[in-house]
C-alpha positions as CSV (number, residue, x, y, z in Angstrom):
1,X,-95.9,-54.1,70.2
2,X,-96.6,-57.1,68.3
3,X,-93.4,-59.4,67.0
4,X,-92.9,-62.4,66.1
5,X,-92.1,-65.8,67.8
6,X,-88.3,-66.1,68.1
7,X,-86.7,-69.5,69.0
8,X,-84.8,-66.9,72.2
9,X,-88.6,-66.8,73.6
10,X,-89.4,-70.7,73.7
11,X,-90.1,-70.5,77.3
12,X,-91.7,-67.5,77.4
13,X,-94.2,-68.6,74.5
14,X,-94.8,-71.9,76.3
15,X,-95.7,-70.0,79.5
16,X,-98.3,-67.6,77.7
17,X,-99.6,-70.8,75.6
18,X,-100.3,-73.3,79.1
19,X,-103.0,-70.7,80.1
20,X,-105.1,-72.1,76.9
21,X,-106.9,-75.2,78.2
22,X,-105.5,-77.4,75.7
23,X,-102.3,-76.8,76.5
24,X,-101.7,-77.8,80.4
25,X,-99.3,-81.1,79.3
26,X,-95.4,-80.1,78.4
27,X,-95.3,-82.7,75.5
28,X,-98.6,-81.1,73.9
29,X,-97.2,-77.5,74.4
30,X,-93.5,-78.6,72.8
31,X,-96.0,-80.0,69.7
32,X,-97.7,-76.8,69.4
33,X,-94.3,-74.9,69.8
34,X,-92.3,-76.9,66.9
35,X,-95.4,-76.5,65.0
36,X,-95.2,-72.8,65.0
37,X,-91.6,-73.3,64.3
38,X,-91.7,-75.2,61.5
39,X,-94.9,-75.0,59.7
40,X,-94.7,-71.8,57.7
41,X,-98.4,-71.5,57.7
42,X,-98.5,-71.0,61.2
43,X,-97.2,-68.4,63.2
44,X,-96.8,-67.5,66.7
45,X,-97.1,-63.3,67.8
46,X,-95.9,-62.2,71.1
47,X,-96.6,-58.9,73.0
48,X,-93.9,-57.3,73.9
49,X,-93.9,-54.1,76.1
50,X,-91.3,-54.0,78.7
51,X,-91.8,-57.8,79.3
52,X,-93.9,-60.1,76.9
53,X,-96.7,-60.2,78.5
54,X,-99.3,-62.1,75.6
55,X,-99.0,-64.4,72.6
56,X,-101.1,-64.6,70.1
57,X,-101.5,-67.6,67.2
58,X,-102.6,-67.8,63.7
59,X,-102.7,-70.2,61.2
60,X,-103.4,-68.7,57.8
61,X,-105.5,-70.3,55.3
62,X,-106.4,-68.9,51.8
63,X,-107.4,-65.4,52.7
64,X,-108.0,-66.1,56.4
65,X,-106.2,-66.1,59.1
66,X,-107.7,-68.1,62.3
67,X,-107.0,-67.2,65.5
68,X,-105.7,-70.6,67.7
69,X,-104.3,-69.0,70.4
70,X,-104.7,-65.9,72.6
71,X,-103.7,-65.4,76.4
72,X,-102.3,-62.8,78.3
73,X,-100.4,-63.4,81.1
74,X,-103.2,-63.5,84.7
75,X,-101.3,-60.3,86.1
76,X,-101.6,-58.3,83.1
77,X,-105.4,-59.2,82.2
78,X,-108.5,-56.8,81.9
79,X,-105.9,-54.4,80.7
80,X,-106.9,-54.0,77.2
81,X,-104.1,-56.3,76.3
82,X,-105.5,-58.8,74.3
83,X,-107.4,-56.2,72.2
84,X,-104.2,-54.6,71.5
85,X,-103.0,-57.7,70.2
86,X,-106.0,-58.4,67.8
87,X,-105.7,-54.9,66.6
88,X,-102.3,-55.1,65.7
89,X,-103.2,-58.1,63.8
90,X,-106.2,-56.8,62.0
91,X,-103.9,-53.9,61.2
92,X,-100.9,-55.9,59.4
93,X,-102.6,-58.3,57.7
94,X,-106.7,-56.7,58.0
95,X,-106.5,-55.5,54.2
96,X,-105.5,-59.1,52.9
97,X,-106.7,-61.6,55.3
98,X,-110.2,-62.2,56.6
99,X,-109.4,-62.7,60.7
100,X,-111.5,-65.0,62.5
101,X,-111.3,-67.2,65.6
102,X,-111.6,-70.8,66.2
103,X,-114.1,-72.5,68.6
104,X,-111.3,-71.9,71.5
105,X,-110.4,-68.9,70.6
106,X,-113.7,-67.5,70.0
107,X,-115.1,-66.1,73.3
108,X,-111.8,-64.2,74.4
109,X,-111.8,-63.1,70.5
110,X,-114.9,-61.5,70.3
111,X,-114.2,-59.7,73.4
112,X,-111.4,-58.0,71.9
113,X,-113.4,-56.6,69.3
């Protein structure tokens, strides 16, 4: 299930987020963190099952929404996770939003399609 980024999953969050390549330093991932915290045209999705186990970020932008973060945790991958999570976007906010990737989301993106 997809829900949102609560403060209660910071470390979690940062976790999923370090497996993105621009994210390996702690001070960059607390930036991107607060960002999603505080910047309301941002936000940060989590995939929750029994554990999270994927995160998934967005900024939205007029009628799009870019994808600038996706991972799923290494012992959970080629599980269909990631596709699930993409899904579940595209169904909340599919009829309103034009969903895309960015340049470092892209690859994982369109596999999830």
């Amino acid at each position: 299930m997809l829900i949102k980024y609560k403060k209660t999953f910071e470390k979690i969050a940062m976790g999923l987020l370090s497996f993105m390549p621009d994210e390996k330093e702690v001070k960059k991932l607390q930036s991107t963190i607060k960002e999603y915290e505080t910047n309301d045209q941002w936000q940060l999705f989590l995939w929750k099952e029994d554990d999270v186990l994927g995160a998934l970020g967005v900024r939205f932008e007029d009628q799009k929404i870019v994808v600038q973060h996706l991972s799923v945790t290494p012992s959970h991958r080629n599980q269909g996770i990631g596709k699930q999570m993409v899904k579940a976007l595209k169904e909340q906010y599919g009829d309103d939003y034009i969903i895309c990737a960015n340049e470092k989301t892209e690859g994982f993106f369109n596999q999830c399609e």
